[in-house]
N, C-alpha and C positions, 0 to 999 in steps of 0.2 A: 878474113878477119882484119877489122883496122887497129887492134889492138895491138902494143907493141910488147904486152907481157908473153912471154912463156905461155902455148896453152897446152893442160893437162888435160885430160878423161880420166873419171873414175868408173870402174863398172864396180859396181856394189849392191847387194842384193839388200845388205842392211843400211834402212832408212837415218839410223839415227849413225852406224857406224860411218853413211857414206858421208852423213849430214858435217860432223865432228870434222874427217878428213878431209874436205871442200873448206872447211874456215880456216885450218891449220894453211894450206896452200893457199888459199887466200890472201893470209898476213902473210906467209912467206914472201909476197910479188906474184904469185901463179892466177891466169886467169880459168879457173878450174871449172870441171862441169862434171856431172853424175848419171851415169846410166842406171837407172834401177836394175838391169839383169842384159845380160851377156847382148841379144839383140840389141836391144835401144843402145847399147854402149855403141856396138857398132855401127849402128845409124849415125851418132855422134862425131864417130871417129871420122867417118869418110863427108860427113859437113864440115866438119871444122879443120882435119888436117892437122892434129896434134903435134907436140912436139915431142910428147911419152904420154903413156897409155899406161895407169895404174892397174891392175885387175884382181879381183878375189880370184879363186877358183871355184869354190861350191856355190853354184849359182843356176836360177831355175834357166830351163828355155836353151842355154848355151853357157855352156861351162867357161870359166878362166883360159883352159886348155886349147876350146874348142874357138874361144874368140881371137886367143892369139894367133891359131892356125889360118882362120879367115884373114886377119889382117896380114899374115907372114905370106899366103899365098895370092895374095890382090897386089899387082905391080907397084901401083900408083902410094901402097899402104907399108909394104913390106919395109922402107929402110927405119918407120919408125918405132922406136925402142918400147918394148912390152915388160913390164915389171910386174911380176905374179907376183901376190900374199898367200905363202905358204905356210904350214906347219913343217914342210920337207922331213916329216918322222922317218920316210924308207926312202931308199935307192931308188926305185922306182918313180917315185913324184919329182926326181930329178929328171931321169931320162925322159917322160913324158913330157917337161918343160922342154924340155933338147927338141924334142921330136914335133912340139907343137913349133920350137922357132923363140923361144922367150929368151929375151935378153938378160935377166937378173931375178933374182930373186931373193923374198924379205919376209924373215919370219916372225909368226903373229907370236905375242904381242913388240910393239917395236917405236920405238921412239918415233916423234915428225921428223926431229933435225937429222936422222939415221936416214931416214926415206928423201928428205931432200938433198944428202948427200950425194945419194944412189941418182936421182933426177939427174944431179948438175952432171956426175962423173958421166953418164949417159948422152948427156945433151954436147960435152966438151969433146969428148972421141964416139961421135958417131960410125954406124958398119959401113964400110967402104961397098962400092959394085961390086965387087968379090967377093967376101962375106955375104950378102945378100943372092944371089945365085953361087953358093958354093954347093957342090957335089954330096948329093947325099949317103949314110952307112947306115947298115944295119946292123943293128945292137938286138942282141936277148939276154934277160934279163927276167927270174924267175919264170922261166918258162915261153916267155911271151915275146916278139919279134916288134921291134921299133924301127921305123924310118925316121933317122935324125939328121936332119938339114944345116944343124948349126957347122959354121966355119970356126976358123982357131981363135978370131977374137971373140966372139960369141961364147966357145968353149972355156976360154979366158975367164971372161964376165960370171961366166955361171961359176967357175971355181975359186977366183975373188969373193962371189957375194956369197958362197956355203964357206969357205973360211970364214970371211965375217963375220958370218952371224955364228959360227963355232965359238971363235973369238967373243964373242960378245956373249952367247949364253955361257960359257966356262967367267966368264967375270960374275956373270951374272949367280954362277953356282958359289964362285968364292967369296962375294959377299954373303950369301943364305947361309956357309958354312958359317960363316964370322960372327953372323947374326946368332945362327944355330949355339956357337960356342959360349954365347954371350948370355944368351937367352937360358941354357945349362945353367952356368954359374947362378945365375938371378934366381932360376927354380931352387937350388941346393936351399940358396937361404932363406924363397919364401919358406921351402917345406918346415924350415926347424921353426916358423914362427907360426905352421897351419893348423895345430895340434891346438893351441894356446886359444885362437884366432876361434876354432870349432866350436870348443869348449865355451866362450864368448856368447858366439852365435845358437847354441843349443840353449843357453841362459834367458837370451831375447827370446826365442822363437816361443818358448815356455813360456814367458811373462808376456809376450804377445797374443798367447795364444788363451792366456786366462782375462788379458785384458777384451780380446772377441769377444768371449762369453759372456765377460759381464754387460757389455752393449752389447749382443743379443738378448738378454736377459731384460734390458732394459728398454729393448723395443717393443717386445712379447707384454709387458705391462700399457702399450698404450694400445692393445686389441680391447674387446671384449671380454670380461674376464665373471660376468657376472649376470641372472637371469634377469629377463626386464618384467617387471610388476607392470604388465600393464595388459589387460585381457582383451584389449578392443583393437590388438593389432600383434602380428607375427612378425619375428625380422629372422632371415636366414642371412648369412657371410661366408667370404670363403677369403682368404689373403694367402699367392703366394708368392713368396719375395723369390727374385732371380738368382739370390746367391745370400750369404750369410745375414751380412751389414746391406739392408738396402734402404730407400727414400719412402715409400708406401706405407701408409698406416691409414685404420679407421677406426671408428668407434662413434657409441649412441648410450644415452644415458637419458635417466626423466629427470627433467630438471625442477620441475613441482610436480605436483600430481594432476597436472591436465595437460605436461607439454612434455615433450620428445626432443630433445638436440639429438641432433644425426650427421656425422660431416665423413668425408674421404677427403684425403690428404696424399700429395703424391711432391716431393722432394728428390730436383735435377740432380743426375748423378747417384751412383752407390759407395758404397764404404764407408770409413770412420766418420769422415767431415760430415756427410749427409744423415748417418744415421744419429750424431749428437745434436742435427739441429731438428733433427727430427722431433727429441728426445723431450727440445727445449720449447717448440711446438706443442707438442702435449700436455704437457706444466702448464697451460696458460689454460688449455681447454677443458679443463678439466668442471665437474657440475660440482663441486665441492666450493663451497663461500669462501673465499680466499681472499686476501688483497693482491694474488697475482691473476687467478682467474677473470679470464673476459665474457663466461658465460652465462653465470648468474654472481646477484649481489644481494648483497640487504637492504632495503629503505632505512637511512637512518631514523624516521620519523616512526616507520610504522612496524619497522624491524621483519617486516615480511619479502620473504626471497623475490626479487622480480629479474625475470629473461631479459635479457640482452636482447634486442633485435639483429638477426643476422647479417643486415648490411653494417653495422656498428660492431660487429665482432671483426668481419673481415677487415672494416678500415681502419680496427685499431692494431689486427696483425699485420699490416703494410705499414703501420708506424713503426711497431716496433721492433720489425725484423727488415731491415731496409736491405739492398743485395750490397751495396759495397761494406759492411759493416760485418758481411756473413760470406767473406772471403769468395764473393763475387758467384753463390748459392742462393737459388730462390726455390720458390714452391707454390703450387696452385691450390686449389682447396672448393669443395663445396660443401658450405655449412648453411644449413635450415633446422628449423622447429618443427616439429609436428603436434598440432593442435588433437588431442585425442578427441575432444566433448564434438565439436565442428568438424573433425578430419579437414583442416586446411594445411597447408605445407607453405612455410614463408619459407625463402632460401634466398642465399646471396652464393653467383660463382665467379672465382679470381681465376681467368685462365683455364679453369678445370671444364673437362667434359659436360656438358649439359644434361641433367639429368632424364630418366627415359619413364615417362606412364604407361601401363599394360593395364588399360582399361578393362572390366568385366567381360563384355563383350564387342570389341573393338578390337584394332588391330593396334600393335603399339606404336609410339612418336617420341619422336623428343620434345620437350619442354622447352620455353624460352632459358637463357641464360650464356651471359659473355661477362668479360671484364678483363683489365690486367691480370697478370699471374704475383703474386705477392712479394713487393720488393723491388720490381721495377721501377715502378715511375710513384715518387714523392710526392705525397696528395691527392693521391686518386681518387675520383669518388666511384663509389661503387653501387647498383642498383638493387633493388630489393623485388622478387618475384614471387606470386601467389598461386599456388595451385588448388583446388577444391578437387578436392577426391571424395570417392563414395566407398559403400561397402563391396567388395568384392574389387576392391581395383589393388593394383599391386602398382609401389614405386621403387626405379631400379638408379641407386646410384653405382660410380663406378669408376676408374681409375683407365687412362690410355692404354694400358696394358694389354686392357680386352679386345675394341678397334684395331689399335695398330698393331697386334699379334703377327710377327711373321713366320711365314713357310718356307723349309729349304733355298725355294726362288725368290726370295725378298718382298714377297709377295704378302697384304697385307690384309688382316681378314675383316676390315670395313667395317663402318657402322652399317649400312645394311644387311649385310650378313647377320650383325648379332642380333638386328631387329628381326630377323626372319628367324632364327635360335629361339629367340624370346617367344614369339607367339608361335611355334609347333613347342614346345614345353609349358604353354600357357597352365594346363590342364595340371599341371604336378603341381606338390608340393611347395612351397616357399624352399625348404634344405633340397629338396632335390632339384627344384630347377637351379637353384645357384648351384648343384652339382653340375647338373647338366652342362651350363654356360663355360664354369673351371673342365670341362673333358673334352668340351668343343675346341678350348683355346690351348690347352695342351696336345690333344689330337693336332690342329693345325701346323703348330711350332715341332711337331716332329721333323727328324730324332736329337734333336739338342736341346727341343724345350722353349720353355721362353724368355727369350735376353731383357726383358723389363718386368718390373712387379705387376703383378694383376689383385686386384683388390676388386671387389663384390660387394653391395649391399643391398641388400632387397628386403623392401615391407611389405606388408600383406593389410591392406586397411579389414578387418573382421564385421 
């Protein structure tokens, strides 16, 4: 080596523990290097010719023990100094240290500036010829017979470094106590304030608990809540939310007597914040002639109700729910009309899933439809798309919930899968196939279910 620093080996079996103690030596001045496991350390040692040899013990291939004893029995290796990481819990992991040859030892957990103490004192009184070929004894100990090699400074070093670190964990227990004493007092007087503190907390969890209710109470009002007048077509639904307060709602209403509004809505994130803007969503969408509604209105001329076109609903909810404005909350959406007299289907979608046709006799596809998700990007335009459906065709809105459904494995139940779902259920019912679909995507998310909302809508053109 041309280097004029100190060189260390580490043998270390932990990648990140070796990684750590490599940079500590590092800054200390040491030109340090790392054996992932007992061999390669030893390859190591007899390339470079260390100045000390760091070593764990529990390590694959060749132990701590077992490394020290190859370098303590190789001529060329044995004067240099081996320092084991131990726990040293029994007597025995001492004399096994004795008996492999190891100079010192340092127990886990342990300071750097502790371990380059131990380096330097090692490196300043190296083992003399003598010490290195001294005469070996044999020691038993628990039953079991050891050949121990070590000389008196040797034996020196190993009962220096088990004081030490005596020394050190007895400080280390009298600060715990102090802490322990400390830490008493502080309990005494939280406890006389935890009674008060309970009582507190029982008051909120009450008033939290009724304020839940009444937002779930208030999501449950933007479902379906009411039969549709309208005999030239069936809708079955099914909604269920992953946990109390969630983002997912849908709902359909006639907004004259020859047109269908139908939209699914699906709001990032669960809890209060998503399920109130949920809430505030809904209020707009509502088919009731309002001046807040975006779905229908009045000609002031002719006083007669006229639809909204759905590219013009969705652009005027990305005005008015922009994401920084909604504590950095958006939401996707797809809203269309349905034309009863023609069965045509106009829709516009923000982000949201593409809607799915189950022709009569065809297999099913998805529909065109893309865009932003509502809230992102200020001014967006948005497209408007037409479907012509017939009698006997069925159309299937729907919520990411269903798709990205996952299984134990993270594994995600695809939109082909639910297109293969959809047509062997083709033949059911409108309520039962949206059963079907809801037992598919629960069956899959077993046994914990589904961690997102799943929302369903399905028409049935009659």
């Amino acid at each position: 080596m041309n280097s004029t620093k100190p060189v260390i080996v580490i043998a270390e079996d932990s990648r990140v523990q070796g990684k750590v103690l490599q940079q500590r030596l590092i800054a200390a001045g040491y030109d340090a290097h790392i054996g992932a496991n007992g061999e390669l350390a030893l390859e190591l040692i007899r390339s470079l010719k260390p100045d000390v040899v760091v070593s764990d013990i529990e390590m694959p291939k060749m132990t701590g023990y077992e490394l020290c004893s190859a370098i303590k029995q190789t001529p060329e290796l044995r004067h240099i100094p081996v320092i084991l990481l131990s726990t040293l819990n029994e007597a025995e992991d001492i004399i096994k240290g004795l008996a492999a040859g190891a100079d010192n030892y340092i127990t886990k957990p342990y300071e750097s500036s502790f371990l380059i103490a131990r380096i330097e004192d090692l490196r300043s009184s190296p083992l003399s010829v003598e010490e290195n070929n001294s005469s070996s004894t044999n020691v038993t100990l628990g039953g079991r017979s050891y050949q121990v090699n070590a000389g008196r400074q040797q034996t020196l070093n190993l009962l220096i470094s088990v004081f030490e670190n005596a020394v050190t964990k007895n400080r280390e227990l009298h600060r715990s106590n102090e802490q322990l004493v400390l830490a008493k007092e502080k309990l005494t007087a939280w406890n006389s304030q935890l009674e008060s503190l309970n009582k507190k907390l029982d008051e909120l969890n009450n008033r939290m608990k009724q304020d839940l209710e009444a937002a779930a109470r208030m999501q449950k009002s933007l479902l379906p809540n009411e039969s549709l007048d309208a005999p030239e077509i069936a809708i079955a639904w099914d909604y269920t939310p992953c946990n109390e307060l969630a983002g997912d709602f849908l709902n359909y209403a006639k907004l004259d007597e020859n047109t269908i509004g139908l939209y699914v809505v699906d709001v990032c994130g669960h809890g209060p914040a998503s399920a109130l803007l949920a809430v505030a969503i809904g209020r707009v969408l509502t088919s009731v002639v309002s001046a807040t509604s975006l779905l229908v209105r009045n000609d002031p001329f002719t006083g007669k109700r006229v639809v909204t076109p759905p590219a013009t609903v969705v652009s005027e909810l990305n005005k008015r729910f922009p994401m920084d404005s909604q504590g950095g909350l958006h939401f996707t959406i797809l809203y269309g009309v349905l034309d009863i007299r023609t069965k045509s289907f106009r829709y516009s979608c923000a982000g949201h899933p593409q809607p799915v046709l189950l022709p009569r006799d065809k297999a099913s596809s998805f529909a065109p439809g893309e865009g932003f998700a509502i809230g992102w990007v200020e001014d967006a335009e948005f497209d408007e798309y037409l479907l012509q459906l017939s009698s006997g065709d069925r159309l299937l809105l729907y919520s990411d919930g269903v798709p990205e459904a996952m299984d134990a494995n993270l594994d995600q139940l695809t939109n082909e899968r639910m297109l293969l779902e959809l047509d062997s259920s083709r033949k059911l019912s409108p309520a039962e196939q949206v059963n079907h679909i809801r037992n598919v995507v629960n069956k899959w998310c077993e046994p914990k279910g589904p961690i997102d909302d799943v929302s369903i809508l399905l028409v049935d053109i009659l």
